[in-house]
N, C-alpha and C positions, 0 to 999 in steps of 0.2 A: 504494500500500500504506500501511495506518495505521504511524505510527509506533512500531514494537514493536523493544524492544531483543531480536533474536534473537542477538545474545550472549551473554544470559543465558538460558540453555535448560538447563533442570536435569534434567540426565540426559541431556539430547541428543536426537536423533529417536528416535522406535519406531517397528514395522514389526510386524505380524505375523508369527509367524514361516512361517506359513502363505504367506506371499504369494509368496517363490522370488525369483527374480534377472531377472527381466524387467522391471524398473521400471518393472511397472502396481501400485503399493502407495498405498497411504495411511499416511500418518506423525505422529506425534502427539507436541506437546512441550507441555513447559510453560515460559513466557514471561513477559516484565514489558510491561502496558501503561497507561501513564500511572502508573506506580507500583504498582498490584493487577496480581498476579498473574493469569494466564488459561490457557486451553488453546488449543492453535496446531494447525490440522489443515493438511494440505498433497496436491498428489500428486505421488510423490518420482519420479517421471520427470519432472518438470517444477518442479525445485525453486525456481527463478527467479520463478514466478505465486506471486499474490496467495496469502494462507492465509487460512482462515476461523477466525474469532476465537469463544470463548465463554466464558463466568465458568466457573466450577468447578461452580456450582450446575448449570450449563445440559449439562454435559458429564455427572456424573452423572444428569441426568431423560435424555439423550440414549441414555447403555449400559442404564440397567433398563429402556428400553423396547428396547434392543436383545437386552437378556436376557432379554424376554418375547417374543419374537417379532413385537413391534410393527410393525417395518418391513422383513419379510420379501416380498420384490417374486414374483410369478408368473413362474416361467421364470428367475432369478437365483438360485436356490437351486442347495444342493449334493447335491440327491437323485441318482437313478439317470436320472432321466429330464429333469433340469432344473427340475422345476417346486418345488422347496423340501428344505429340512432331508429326509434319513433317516430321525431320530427321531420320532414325534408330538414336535408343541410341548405345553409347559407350558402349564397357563392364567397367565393376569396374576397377579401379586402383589395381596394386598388393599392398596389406597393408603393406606395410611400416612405417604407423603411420602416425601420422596429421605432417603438417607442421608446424616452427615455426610459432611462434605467432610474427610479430614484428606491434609494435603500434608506 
């Protein structure tokens, strides 16, 4: 594991609140590495493994694409039948570029 001070973790994990008590979640903090700050992703039934690391920058391009339905998988959705979202998706946002980052 890269050396990341996860004792500084401001705010502590998150979790969806959606994800229930079976510790298959995924967890998200914010962390110091090498001095800049980053985002820390984990999966919190196996808190011990490695976490994947990303700048601020990379974590917001990562949710507007997840707010666009960018990486919506066939059959991992939360429809009636498996196969995606309930809703119709939105189309993409026009690229204007990510938004700031404010921490």
């Amino acid at each position: 594991m890269r050396d990341i001070d996860l004792a500084y973790l401001a705010g502590g994990w998150v979790r969806a609140s959606a994800c229930g008590h079976n510790g298959n979640c995924v967890e998200v903090a914010r962390a110091v590495l090498g001095g800049a700050e980053v985002v820390v992703v984990r999966r919190s039934g196996v808190p011990q493994q490695d976490v994947l690391v990303f700048t601020p920058e990379e974590w917001v391009g990562f949710l507007s694409g997840v707010r666009a339905g960018e990486f919506d998988l066939p059959g991992a959705g939360d429809g009636p039948d498996g196969s995606g979202p309930s809703e119709p998706q939105k189309p993409p946002l026009a690229d204007s570029g990510p938004p700031p980052v404010s921490w």
